[in-house]
C-alpha positions in Angstrom: -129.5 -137.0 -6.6 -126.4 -137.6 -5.2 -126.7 -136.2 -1.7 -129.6 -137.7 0.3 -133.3 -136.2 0.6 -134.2 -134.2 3.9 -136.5 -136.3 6.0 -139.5 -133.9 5.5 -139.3 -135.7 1.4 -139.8 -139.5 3.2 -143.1 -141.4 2.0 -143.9 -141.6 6.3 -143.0 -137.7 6.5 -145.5 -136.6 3.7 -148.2 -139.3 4.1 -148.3 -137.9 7.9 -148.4 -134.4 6.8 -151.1 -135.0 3.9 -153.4 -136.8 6.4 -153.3 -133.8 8.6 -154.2 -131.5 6.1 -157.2 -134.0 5.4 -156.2 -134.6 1.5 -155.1 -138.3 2.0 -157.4 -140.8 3.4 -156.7 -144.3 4.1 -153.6 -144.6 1.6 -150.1 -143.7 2.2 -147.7 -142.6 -0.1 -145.8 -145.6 -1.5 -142.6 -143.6 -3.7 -141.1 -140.3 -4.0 -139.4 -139.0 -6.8 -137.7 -135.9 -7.9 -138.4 -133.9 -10.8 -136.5 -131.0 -9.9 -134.1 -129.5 -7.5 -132.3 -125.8 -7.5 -130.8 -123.7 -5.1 -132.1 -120.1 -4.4 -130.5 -117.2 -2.6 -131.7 -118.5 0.8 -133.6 -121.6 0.3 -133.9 -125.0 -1.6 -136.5 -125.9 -4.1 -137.4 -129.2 -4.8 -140.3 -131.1 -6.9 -141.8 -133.6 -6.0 -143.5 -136.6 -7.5 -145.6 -139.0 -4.7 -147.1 -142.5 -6.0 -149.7 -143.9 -3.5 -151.3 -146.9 -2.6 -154.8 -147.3 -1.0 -157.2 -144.0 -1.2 -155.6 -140.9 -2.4 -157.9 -139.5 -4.8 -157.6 -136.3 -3.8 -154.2 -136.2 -2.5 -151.8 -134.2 -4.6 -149.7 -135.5 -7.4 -146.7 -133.3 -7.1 -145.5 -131.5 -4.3 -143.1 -128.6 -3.6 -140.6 -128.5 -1.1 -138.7 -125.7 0.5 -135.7 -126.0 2.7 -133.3 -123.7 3.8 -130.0 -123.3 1.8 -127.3 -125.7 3.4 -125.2 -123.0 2.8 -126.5 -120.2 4.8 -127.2 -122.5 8.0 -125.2 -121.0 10.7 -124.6 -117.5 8.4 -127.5 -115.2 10.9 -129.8 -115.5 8.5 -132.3 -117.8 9.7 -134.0 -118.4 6.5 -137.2 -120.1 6.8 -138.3 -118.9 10.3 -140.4 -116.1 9.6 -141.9 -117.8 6.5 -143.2 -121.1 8.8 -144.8 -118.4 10.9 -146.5 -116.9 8.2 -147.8 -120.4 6.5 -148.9 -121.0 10.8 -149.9 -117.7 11.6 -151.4 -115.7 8.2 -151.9 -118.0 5.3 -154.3 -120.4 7.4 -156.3 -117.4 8.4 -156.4 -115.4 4.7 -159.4 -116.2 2.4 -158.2 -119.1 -0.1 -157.1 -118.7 -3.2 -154.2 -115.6 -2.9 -151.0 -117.8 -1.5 -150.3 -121.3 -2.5 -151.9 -124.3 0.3 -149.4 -125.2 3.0 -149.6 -129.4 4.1 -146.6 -128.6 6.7 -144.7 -125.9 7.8 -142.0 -126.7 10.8 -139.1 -124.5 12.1 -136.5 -126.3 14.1 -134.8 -123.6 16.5 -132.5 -126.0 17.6 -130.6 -126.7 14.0 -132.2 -123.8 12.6 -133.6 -125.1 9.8 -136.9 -125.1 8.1 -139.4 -127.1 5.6 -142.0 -126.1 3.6 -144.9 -128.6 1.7 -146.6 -126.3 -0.6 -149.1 -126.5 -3.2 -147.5 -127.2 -6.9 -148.7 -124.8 -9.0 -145.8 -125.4 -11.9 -148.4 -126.8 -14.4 -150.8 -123.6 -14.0 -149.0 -121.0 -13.1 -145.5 -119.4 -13.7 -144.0 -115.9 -13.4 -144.5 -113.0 -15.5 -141.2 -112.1 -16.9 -137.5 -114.1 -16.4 -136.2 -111.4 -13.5 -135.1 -108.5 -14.3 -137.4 -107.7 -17.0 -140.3 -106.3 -15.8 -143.9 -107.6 -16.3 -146.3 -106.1 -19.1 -148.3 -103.2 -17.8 -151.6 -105.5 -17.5 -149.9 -107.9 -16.3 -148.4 -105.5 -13.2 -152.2 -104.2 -12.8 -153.5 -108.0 -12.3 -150.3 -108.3 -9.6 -151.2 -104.8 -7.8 -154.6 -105.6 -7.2 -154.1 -109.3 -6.0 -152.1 -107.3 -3.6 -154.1 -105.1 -2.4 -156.9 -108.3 -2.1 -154.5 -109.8 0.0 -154.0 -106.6 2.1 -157.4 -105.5 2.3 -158.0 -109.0 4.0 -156.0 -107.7 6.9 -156.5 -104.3 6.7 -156.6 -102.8 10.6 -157.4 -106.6 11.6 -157.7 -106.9 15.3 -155.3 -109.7 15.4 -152.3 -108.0 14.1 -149.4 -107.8 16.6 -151.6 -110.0 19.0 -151.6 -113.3 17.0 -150.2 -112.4 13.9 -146.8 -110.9 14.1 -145.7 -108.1 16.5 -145.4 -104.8 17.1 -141.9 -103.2 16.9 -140.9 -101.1 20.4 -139.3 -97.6 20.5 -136.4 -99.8 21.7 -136.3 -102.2 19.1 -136.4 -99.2 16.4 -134.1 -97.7 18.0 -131.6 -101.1 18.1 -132.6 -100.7 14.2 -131.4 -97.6 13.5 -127.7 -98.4 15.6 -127.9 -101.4 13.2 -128.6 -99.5 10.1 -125.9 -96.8 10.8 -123.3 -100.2 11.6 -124.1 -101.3 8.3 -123.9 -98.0 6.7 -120.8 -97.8 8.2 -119.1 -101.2 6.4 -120.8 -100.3 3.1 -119.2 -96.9 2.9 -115.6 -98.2 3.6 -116.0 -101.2 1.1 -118.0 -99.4 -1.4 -116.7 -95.8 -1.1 -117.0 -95.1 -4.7 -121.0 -95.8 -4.6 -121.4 -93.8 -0.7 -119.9 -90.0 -2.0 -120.1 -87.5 0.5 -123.1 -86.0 -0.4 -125.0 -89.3 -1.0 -123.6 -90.5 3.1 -125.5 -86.9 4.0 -129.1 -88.4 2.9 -128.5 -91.3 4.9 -126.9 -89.4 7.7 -130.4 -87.0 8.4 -132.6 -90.6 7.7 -130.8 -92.0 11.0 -131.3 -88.4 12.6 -134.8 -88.2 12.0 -136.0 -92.4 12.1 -137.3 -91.5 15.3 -139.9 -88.8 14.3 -140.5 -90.5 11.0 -141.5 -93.8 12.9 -144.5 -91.5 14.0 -146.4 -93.0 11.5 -146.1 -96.9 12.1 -146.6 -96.1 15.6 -150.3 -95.0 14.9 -151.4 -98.5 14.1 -153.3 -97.1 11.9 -154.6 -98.2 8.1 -151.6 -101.3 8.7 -151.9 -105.0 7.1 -149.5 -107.9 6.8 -146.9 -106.6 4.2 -144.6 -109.0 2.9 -141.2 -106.9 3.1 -139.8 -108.7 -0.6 -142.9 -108.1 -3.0 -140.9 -107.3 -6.3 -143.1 -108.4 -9.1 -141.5 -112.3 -9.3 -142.3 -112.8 -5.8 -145.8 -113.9 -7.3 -147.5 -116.7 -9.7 -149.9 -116.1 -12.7 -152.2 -118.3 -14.4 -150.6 -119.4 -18.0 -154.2 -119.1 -19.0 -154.7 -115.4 -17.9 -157.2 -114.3 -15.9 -156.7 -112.9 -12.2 -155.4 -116.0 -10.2 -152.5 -114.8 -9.0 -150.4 -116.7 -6.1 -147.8 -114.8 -4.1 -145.4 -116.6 -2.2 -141.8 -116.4 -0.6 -142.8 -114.8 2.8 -139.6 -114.9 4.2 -139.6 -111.4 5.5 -143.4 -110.5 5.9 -143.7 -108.0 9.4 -147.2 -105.9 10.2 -146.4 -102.5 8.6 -147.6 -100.0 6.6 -148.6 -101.4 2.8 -146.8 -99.2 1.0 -143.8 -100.3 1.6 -144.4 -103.6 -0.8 -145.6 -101.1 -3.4 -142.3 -98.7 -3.0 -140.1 -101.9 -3.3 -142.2 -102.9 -6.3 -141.5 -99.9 -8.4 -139.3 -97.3 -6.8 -136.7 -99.8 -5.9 -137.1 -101.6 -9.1 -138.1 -99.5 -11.6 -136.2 -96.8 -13.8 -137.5 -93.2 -13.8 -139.0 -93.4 -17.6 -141.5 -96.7 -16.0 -141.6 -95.1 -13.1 -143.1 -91.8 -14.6 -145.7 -94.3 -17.1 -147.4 -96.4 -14.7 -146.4 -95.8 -10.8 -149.8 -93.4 -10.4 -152.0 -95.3 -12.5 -150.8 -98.5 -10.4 -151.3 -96.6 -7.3 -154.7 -95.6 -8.1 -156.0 -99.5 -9.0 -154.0 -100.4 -5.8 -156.8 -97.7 -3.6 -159.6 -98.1 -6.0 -159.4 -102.0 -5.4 -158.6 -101.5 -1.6 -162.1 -99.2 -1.7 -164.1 -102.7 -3.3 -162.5 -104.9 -0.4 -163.9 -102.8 2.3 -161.1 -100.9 3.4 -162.5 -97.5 4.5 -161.1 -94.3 6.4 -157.3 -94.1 4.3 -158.1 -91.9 1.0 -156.0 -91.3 -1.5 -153.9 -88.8 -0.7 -152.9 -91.0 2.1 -151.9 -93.7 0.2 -149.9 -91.2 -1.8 -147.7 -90.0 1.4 -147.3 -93.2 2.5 -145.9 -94.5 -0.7 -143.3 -91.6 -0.6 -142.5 -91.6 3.3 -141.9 -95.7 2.4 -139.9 -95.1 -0.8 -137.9 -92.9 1.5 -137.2 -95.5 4.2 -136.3 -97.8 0.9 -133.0 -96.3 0.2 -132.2 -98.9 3.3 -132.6 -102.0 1.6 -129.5 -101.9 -1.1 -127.6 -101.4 2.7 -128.8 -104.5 4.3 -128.8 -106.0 1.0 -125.0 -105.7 0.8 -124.5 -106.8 4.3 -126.1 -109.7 3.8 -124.0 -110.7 1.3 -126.5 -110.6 -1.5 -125.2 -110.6 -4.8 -124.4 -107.0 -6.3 -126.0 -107.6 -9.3 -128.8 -107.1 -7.0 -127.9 -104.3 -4.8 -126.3 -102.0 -6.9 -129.0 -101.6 -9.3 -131.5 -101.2 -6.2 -129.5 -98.4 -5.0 -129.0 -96.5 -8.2 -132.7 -96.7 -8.5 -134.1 -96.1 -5.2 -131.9 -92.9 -5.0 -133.4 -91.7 -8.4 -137.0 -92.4 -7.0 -136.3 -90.2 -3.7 -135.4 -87.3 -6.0 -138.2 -87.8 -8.3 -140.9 -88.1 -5.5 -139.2 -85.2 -2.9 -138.8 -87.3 -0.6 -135.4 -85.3 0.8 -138.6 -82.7 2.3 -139.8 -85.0 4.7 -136.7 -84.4 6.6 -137.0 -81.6 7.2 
């Protein structure tokens, strides 16, 4: 490579950080190679290949680090914070086996920058699909229910918004909405052609009524940890099949209502015709696997208004999306979509 490794790839760095996580014994990593490098949106990706010397039978082979994008430090973004806190704060505490292992996870507020030592998985696992096609039908039922695994595991936990994340204020929903109407307010003068008049009118009563529709994340009830970007590449699956399934890139993960990772899996990025196929029957093995993990008192009828008060509250994201500079290619298609959905789904009558 021709630019130099951060210092979280040094042989000391990682031999400290396997020793903590009690993998490495008495030997220390010796070389570090890379097998791979790309750049992301928001972050950097590297491989990693680690020769030891001494005791390191169980230390791992290959490592994968994550670093914030060099070109996005200073840009607001702050890529990497809220994903340490979720490998400090969640992944430790969730039962094995539904997020890849963290060895070190450190968030430097000062430069504001980030690193991540995760578990490789590139030998065992890989996405379902090459983005944007979408996964097989199975292959979406095997992701939906890893989800609602991993959500059942912090279903109305005790910790939430104590330990694990926070609870939003009336005043910091409030600062939201002035935000959101800012933003609204760029996107319709750069993008008047995709903000007509009668589209700027939806989001005109979703700012007038975000008060009274926050009614329902102020019960604290039936919430989890939801991962705020769960489209269906956000997630690993066995090459061998079988239910496996790793989900990573926690970047934006807040306590919240679940359904708001299912509504940006299919009603932001699905078509109507898909939509109309598979969003019940996904739905349904989302609750009927929430049932088997426990979760008890939210029915489904429940799950079914929170899905469309969240798919509501989605025709946000192609907003911040575009004020944040992501790509159009991205946005755009969001938007189209997550307008269609509303329509389809009625969700104009909640605000009423």
């Amino acid at each position: 490579m021709s630019e130099a490794l951060p210092s979280a790839a040094s042989a000391e760095h990682l031999t400290q950080a396997l020793r903590r996580s009690g993998v490495l014994g008495d030997g220390h990593v010796a070389e570090v190679s890379v097998e791979s490098a790309r750049n992301t949106i928001l972050s950097r990706i590297f491989r990693l290949r680690l020769r030891y010397e001494g005791d390191a039978s169980s230390a791992p082979v290959t490592l994968i680090l994550k670093t914030e994008n060099p070109n996005r430090v200073g840009s607001g973004w702050n890529a990497g914070k809220q994903e340490v806190a979720f490998y400090t704060q969640v992944a430790a505490a969730t039962p094995p086996g539904l997020v890849p292992r963290c060895f070190d996870a450190v968030w430097d507020d000062s430069a504001k920058t980030s690193h991540l030592l995760l578990e490789d998985l590139t030998d065992t696992h890989a996405a379902a699909t090459i983005w944007p096609l979408p996964p097989t039908y199975e292959q979406c039922r095997t992701i939906i229910r890893t989800w609602a695994r991993f959500q059942a595991a912090w279903w109305d936990d005790a910790r939430l918004g104590v330990t694990v994340g926070k609870w939003s204020s009336d005043s910091e929903f409030e600062q939201y909405l002035t935000r959101l109407s800012g933003k609204l307010d760029d996107f319709s003068k750069r993008y008047s052609e995709h903000m007509p008049r009668e589209r700027r009118a939806l989001y005109d009563r979703l700012l007038a009524a975000g008060l009274r529709l926050a009614d329902r994340y102020r019960s604290r009830r039936n919430m989890t940890v939801v991962h705020g970007d769960a489209h269906f590449w956000n997630c690993f699956l066995p090459k061998d099949g079988g239910e496996d399934v790793r989900l990573f890139d926690w970047d934006s993960w807040r306590v919240d209502v679940a359904a708001d990772d299912l509504s940006y899996m299919m009603a932001v990025h699905w078509y109507p015709d898909r939509r109309a196929r598979y969003e019940r029957l996904l739905l349904d093995d989302y609750h009927d696997e929430l049932l088997a993990r426990g979760v008890r008192g939210y029915d489904r009828q429940a799950l079914a208004d929170d899905y469309r008060l969240s798919t509501l509250w989605q025709v946000a994201t192609p907003i911040w999306q575009a004020g944040n500079n992501i790509p159009p290619v991205i946005w755009w298609n969001n938007l189209e979509r997550i307008l269609l959905a509303v329509d389809d789904l009625g969700c104009r009558d909640l605000l009423d």
